[in-house]
LOVEX-848566 format. One record per residue (C-alpha): residue in three letters; x, y negated, z. Coordinates in steps of 0.1 Angstrom, whole numbers, padded with zeros to 4 digits, always signed. Example, Ala and Ser with C-alpha at 12.3 -4.5 7.8 and 13.67 -1.06 7.14 Angstrom:
ALA+0123+0045+0078;SER+0137+0011+0071;
//
This chain:
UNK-0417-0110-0049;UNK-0444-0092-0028;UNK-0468-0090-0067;UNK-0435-0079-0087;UNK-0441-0056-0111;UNK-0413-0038-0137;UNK-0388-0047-0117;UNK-0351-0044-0121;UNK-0316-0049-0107;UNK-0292-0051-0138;UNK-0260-0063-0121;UNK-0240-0062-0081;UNK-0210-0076-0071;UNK-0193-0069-0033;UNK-0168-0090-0012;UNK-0164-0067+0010;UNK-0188-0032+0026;UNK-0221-0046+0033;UNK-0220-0078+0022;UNK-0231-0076-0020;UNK-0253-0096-0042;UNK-0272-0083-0069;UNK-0294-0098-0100;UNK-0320-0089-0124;UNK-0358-0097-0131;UNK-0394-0088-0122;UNK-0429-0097-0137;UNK-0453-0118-0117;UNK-0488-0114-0115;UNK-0496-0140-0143;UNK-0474-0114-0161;UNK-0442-0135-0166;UNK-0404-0125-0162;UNK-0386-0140-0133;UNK-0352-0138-0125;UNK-0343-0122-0092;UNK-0311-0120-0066;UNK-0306-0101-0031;UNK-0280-0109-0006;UNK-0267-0082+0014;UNK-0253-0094+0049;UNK-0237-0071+0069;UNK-0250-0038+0055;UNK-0290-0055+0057;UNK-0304-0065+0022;UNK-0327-0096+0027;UNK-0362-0103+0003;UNK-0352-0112-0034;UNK-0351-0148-0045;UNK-0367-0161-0078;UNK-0342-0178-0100;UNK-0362-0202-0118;UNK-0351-0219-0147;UNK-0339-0250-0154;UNK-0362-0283-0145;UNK-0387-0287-0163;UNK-0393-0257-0178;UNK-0422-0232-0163;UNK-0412-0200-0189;UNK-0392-0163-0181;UNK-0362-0165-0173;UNK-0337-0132-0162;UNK-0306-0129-0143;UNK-0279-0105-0167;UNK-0249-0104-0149;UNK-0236-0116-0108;UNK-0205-0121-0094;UNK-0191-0133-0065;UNK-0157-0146-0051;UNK-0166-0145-0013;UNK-0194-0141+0008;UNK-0224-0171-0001;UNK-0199-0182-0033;UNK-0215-0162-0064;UNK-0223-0172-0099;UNK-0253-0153-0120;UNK-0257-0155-0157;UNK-0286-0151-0177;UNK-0312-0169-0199;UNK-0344-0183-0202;UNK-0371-0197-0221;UNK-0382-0233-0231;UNK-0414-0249-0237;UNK-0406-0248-0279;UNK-0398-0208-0271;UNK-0358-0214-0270;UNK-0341-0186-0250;UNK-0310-0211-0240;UNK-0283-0195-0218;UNK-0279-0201-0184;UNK-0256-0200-0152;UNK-0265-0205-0116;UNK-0241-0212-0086;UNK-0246-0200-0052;UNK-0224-0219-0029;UNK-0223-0213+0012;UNK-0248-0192+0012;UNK-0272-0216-0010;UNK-0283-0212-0046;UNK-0283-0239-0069;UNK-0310-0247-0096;UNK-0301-0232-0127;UNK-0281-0245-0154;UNK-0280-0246-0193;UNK-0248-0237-0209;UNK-0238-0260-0239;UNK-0234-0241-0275;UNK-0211-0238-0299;UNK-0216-0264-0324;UNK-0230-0243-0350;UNK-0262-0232-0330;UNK-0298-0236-0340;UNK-0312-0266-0329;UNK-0332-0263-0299;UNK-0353-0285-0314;UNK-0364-0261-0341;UNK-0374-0234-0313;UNK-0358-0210-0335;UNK-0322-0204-0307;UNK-0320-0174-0293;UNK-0287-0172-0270;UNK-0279-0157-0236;UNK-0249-0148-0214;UNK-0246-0117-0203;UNK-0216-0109-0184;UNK-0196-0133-0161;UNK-0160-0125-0139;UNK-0141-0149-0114;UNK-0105-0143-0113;UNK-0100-0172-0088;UNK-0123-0194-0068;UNK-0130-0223-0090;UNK-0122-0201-0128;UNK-0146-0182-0141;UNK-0153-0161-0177;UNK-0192-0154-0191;UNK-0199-0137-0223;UNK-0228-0132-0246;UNK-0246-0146-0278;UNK-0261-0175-0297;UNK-0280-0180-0327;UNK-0266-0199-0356;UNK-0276-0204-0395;UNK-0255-0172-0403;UNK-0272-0151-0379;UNK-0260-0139-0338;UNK-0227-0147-0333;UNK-0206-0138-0301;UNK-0195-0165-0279;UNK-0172-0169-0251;UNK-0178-0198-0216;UNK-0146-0210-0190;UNK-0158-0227-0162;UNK-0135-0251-0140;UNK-0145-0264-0105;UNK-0180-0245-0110;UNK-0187-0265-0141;UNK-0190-0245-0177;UNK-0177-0265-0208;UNK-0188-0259-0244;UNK-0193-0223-0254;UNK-0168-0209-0282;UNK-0173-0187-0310;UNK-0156-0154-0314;UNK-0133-0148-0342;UNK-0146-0117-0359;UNK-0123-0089-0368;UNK-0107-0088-0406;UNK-0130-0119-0412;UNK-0164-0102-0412;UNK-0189-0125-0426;UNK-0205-0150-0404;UNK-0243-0147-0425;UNK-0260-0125-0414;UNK-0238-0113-0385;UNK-0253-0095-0354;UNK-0225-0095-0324;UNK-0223-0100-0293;UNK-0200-0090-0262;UNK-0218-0077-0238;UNK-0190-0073-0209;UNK-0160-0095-0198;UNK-0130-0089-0170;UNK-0101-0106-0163;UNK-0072-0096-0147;UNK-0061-0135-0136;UNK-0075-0170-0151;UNK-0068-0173-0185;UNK-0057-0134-0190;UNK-0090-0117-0197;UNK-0107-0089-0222;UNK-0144-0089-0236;UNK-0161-0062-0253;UNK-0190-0061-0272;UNK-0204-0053-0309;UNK-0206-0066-0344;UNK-0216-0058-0379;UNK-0188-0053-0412;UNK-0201-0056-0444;UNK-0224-0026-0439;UNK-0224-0012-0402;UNK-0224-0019-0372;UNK-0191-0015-0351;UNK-0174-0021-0314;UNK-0152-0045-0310;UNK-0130-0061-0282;UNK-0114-0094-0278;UNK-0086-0106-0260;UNK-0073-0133-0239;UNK-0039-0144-0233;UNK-0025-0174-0216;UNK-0058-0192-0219;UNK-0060-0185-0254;UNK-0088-0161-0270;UNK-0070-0140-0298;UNK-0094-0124-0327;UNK-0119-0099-0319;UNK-0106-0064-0331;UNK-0124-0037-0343;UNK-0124-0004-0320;UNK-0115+0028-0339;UNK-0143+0053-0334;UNK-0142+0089-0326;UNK-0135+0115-0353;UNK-0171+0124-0356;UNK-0189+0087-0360;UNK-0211+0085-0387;UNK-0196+0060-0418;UNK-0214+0037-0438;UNK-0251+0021-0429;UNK-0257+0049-0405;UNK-0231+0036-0378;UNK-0238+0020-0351;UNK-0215+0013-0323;UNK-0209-0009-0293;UNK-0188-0012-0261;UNK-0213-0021-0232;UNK-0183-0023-0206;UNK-0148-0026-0201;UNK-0129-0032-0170;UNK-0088-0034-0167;UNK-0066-0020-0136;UNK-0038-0038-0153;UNK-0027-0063-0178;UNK-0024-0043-0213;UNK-0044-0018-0195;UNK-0080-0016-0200;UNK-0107+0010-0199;UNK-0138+0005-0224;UNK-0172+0030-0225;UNK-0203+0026-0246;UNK-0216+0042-0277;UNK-0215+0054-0316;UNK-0238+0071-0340;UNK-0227+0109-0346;UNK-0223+0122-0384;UNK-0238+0150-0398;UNK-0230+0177-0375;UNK-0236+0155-0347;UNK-0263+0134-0352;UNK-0281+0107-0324;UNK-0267+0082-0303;UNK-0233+0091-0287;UNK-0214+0085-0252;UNK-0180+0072-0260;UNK-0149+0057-0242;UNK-0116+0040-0253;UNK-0083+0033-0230;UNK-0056+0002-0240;UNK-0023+0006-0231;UNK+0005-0018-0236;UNK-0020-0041-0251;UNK-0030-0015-0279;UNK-0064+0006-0276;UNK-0065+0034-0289;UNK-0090+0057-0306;UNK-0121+0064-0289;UNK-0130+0100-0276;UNK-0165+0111-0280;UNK-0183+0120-0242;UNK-0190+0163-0238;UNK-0224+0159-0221;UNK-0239+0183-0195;UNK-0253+0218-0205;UNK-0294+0213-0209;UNK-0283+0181-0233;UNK-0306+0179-0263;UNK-0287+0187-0291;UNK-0289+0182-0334;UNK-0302+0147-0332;UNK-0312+0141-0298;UNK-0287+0136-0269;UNK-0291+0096-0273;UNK-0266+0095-0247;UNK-0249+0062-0236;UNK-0226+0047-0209;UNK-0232+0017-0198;UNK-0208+0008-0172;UNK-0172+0018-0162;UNK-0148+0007-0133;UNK-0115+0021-0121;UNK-0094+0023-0089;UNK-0066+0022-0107;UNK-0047+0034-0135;UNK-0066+0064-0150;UNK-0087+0064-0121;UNK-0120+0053-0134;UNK-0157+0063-0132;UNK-0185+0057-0161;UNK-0221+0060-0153;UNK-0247+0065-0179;UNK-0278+0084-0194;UNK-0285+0109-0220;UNK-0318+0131-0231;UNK-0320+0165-0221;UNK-0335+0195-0241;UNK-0374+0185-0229;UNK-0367+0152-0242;UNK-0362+0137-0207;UNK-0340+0109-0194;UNK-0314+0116-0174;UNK-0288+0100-0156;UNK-0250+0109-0162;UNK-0216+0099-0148;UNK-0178+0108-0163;UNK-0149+0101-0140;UNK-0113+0103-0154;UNK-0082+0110-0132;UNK-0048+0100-0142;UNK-0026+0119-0168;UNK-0003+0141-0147;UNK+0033+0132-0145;UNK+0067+0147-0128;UNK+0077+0115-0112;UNK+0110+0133-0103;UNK+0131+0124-0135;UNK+0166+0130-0118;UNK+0179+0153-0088;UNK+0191+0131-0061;UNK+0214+0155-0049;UNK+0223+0166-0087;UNK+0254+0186-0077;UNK+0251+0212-0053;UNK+0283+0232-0031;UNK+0287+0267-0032;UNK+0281+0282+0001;UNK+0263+0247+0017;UNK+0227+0250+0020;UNK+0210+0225-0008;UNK+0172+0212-0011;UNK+0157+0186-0036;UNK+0118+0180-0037;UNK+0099+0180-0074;UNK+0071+0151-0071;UNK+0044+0144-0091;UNK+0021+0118-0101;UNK-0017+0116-0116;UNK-0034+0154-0122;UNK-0057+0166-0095;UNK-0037+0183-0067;UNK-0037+0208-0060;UNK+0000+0210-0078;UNK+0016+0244-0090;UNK+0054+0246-0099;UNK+0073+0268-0118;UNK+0104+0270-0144;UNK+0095+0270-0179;UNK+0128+0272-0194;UNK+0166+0277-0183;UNK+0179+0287-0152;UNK+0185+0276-0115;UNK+0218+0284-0104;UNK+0225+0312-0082;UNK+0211+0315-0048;UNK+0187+0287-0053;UNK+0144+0291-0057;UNK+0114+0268-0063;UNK+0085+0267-0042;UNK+0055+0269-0067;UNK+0033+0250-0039;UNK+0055+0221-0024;UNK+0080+0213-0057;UNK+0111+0223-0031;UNK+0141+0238-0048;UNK+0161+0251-0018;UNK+0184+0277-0009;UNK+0223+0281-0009;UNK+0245+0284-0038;UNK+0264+0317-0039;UNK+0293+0304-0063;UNK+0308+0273-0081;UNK+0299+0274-0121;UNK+0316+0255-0144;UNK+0293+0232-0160;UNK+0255+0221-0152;UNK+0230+0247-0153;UNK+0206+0232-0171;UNK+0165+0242-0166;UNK+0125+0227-0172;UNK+0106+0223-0142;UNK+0067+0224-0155;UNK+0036+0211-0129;UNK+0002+0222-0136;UNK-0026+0204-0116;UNK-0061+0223-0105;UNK-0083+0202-0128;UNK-0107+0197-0148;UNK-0094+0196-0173;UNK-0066+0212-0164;UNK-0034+0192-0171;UNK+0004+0201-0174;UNK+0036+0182-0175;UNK+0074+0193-0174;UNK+0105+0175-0167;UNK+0140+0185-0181;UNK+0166+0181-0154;UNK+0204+0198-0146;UNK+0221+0211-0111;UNK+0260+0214-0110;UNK+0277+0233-0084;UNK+0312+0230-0074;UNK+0336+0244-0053;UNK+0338+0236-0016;UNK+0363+0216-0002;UNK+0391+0241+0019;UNK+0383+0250+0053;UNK+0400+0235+0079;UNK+0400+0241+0117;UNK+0400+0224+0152;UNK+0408+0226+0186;UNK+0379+0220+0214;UNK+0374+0226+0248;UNK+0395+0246+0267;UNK+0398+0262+0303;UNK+0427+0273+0318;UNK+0429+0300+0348;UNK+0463+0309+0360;UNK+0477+0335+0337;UNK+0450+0326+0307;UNK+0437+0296+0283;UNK+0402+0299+0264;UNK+0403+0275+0239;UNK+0374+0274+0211;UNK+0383+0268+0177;UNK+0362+0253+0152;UNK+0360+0260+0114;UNK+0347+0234+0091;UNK+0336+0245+0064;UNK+0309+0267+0042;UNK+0294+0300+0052;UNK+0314+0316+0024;UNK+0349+0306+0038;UNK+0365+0315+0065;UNK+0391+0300+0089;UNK+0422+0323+0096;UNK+0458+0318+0110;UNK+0477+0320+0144;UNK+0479+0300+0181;UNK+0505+0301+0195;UNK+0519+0288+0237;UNK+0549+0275+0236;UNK+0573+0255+0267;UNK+0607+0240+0263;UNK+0635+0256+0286;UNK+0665+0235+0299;UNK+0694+0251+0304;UNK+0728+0245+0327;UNK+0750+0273+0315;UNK+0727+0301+0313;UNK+0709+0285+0338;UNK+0670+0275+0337;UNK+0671+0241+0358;UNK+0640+0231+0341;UNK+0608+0235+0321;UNK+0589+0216+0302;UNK+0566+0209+0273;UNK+0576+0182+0252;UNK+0608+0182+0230;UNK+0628+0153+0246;UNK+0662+0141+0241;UNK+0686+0158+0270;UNK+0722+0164+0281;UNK+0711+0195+0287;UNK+0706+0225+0266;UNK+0671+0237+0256;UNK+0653+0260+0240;UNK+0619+0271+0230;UNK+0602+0299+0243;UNK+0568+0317+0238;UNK+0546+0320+0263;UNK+0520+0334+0246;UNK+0497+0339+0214;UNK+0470+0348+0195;UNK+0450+0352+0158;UNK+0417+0338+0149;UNK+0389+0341+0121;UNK+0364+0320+0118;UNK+0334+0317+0100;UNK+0328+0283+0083;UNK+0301+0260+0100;UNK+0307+0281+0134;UNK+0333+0283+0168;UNK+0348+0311+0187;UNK+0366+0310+0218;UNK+0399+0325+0219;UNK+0416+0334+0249;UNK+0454+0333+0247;UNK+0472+0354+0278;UNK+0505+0342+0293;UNK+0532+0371+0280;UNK+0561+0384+0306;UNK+0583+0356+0296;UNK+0555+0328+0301;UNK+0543+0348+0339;UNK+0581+0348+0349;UNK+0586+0311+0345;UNK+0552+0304+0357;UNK+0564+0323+0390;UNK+0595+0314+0393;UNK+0587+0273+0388;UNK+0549+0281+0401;UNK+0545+0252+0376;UNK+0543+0259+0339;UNK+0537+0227+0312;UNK+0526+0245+0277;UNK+0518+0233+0242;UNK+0489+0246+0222;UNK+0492+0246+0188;UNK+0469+0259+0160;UNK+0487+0269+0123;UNK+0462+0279+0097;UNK+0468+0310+0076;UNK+0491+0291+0046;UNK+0497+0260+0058;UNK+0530+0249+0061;UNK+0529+0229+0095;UNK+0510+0226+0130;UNK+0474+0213+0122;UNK+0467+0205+0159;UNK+0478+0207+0190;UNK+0468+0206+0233;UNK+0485+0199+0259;UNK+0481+0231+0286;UNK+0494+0233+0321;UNK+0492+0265+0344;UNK+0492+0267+0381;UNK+0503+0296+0397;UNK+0486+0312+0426;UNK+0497+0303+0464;UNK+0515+0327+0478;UNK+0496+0343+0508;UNK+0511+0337+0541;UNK+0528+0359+0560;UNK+0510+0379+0590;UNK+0521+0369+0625;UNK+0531+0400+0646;UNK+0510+0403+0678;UNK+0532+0407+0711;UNK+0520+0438+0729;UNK+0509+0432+0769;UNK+0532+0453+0791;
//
């Protein structure tokens, strides 16, 4: 609208980065209000559109609220005027990419007759939780004064308008509400917010729907410094819910006495209960006594706690200015039980503290009790680590606290237990060994904690068969024979061993085990390992030595005569 003049966008809705729509109004050059929307396509915004009104009707019109599905599928609400001075509600579809003429929504059944020119009605917020269901809100005028209402659309097609069922049956005459914000979170699960007046103020309210069913409106509790009686004034101009049950409200009160003027204010649901609003602290240079006038008008969140309001308020030189208030989840240890909730004495332990919500950075530290011995917390990372210098009887028992870096700054604390028990015994192996002709290196293994320690004896042993007093033969097993036998030593040696290491050990052949060895030049051994206390062999290897050839004799040169 190359004559536009007071123009303004009012509403925006995004499929995806760079593709939006938005909606609003200008005045023309014969001084009339139009009704305006922009497509953005691929990060470029085109020339506004007028939205004109119905057919047959030449008056203003304005665009209140957009929203759109997919790219070139939107729906805008708004209003507009008739030719007997009606402002009838309207709704406009925009499919592939193409705008539709305008539409009026039917009224409840208690509306002013057009025909009178006395209705004043209008929709001013819409939401699409699917493709073809959609949820506007607004007003209408009836004999008992503005009443809130409430449209479902099917297939792109709005039925009847409904009324709103006031909270604690507030009187229909003379009644002033209206919701000026509606969000769903799938068809037929949706919230709308809005305003009303009791018997002598003006209030915020909220209603809710549930399985396709809209419940009674109910009246939102104000902060603890709202003005009472005929000097209230209050509304919600926004809500928006990450969740079902789970809803985020902002908009406005009128302060008492010692905090006078319009207020900032916002309200969080949880479960499906909202609970008192919390006034807004405004920025230093606000006016203050009276004058602050502040307001939000609009709040959306990323998720649950994460949400942003923007605003405006008046400064000390009684200037507008603009405001936002963002809001970061409550902080919360997310660790409510150790994983490894039992720790061994001696066996290096770790378990990682999480947390959820807050602003990191996180800080860590124990605000009650007691980690057991030989285990710390890293303030930074959460990590309790270390190694437990001895079994305790029972759980020692301790608070692990988080603080996050704010603002504000935010603390949480989780109570939790670690138990540590005695190891299991230590018990060692054989491994590799290597065997030279008078020697065996075998390593032995302990298994167990850095505390214990593997002790006890190894010991080389072969079987001698006997014929009188005879050695006919030699051998390492324990077979049945004829023949005498007997068991001889040919060699040991002690170990100690730390647990969680190896040593090698090397085991020498004694006189007895290098006599047989040269007398047979063969000698077939057992290796076997006896811990310190234990009552039998706990492992054995097989061993066989080789003796070295015996160098042959020198041949005598004959001397030349």
């Amino acid at each position: 609208a190359p004559t536009a003049q007071g123009a303004s966008l009012v509403s925006v809705s995004c499929t995806s980065p760079g593709n939006c729509v938005a909606g609003g109004s200008y005045i023309d050059s014969a001084l009339v209000t139009k009704g305006m929307l922009v497509t953005e396509a691929n990060g470029v915004w085109g020339q506004a559109t007028t939205s004109p009104p119905p057919t047959g009707t030449t008056a203003e019109d304005s665009i209140r609220s957009v929203t759109c599905t997919s790219p070139g599928n939107c729906l805008a609400v708004g209003d507009y005027s008739d030719a007997l001075e009606n402002s009838l509600a309207m709704y406009v579809i925009e499919t592939g990419g193409v705008w539709g003429p305008p539409n009026q929504l039917a009224l409840p059944s208690d509306a002013i007759p057009v025909t009178t020119g006395n209705e004043q009605a209008s929709l001013q917020s819409v939401t699409c939780p699917a493709d073809d269901s959609c949820v506007a809100s607004g007003y209408y005028a009836s004999s008992g004064g503005y009443q809130a209402m409430l449209a479902t659309s099917t297939g792109g097609v709005f039925g009847p308008a409904t009324a709103v069922a006031l909270p604690g049956g507030a009187p229909m005459t003379g009644q002033d509400a209206d919701l000026l914000s509606v969000t769903c979170t799938s068809p037929g699960n949706c919230v709308a917010a809005g305003f009303y007046s009791d018997s002598v103020s003006g209030q915020a309210m909220s209603v809710t729907e549930a399985s396709g069913v809209w419940g009674t409106a109910s009246q939102l509790t104000l902060p603890a410094d709202a003005a009472g009686g005929a000097a209230q004034a209050a509304q919600l101009d926004s809500v928006t819910c990450p969740a079902p049950g789970r809803c985020v409200a902002a908009g406005s009160y009128t302060g008492a006495n010692g905090s006078p003027g319009g207020r900032a204010m916002v309200a969080s649901e949880a479960d499906g209960a909202w609970g008192q609003a919390a006034g807004v602290a405004l920025p230093s240079g606000a006016a203050g006594g009276a004058g602050p006038n502040a307001y939000l008008d609009s709040v959306t969140c990323t998720g649950a706690g994460a949400c942003l309001a923007v605003g405006g308020y008046t400064d000390a030189a009684g200037g507008g200015q603009a405001m936002t208030l963002s809001s970061v989840p409550s902080l919360a240890v997310s660790t409510t039980s150790l994983a490894a909730a039992v720790a061994v004495a001696g066996v290096p332990y770790s378990a990682t503290l999480t947390a959820t919500g807050g602003t990191a950075k996180y800080g860590w530290s124990i605000s009650a009790g007691l980690l057991p011995a030989g285990l710390r917390l890293n303030a930074s990372t959460g990590l309790i680590s270390g190694t437990p210098s001895a079994a305790v009887s029972g759980a020692s028992r301790f608070t692990a606290a988080v603080s996050d870096s704010g603002p504000p700054a935010q603390q949480a604390s989780v109570a939790l237990s670690i138990s540590v028990s005695a190891p299991r015994p230590a018990t060692a192996s054989l491994g590799a060994l290597k065997v030279t002709s008078a020697k065996v290196a075998i390593t032995v293994t302990c298994a167990g904690t850095a505390l214990q320690r593997c002790t006890g004896r190894l010991l080389l042993t072969t079987i001698e068969h006997l014929t009188g007093h005879k050695v006919t033969a030699i051998t390492a097993a324990k077979r049945k024979a004829k023949k005498s036998k007997r068991t001889v030593t040919a060699g040991k040696a002690s170990y100690r061993v730390t647990g969680g290491r190896g040593i090698t050990v090397t085991i020498a052949l004694n006189a007895t085990g290098k006599a047989l060895l040269a007398r047979f030049r063969k000698l077939p051994a057992e290796l076997a390992l006896t811990a310190t206390g234990a009552k039998k062999v706990t492992a054995t290897k097989a061993v066989a030595f080789k003796a070295k050839p015996k160098p042959k004799p020198k041949r005598k040169r004959k001397r030349k005569h």
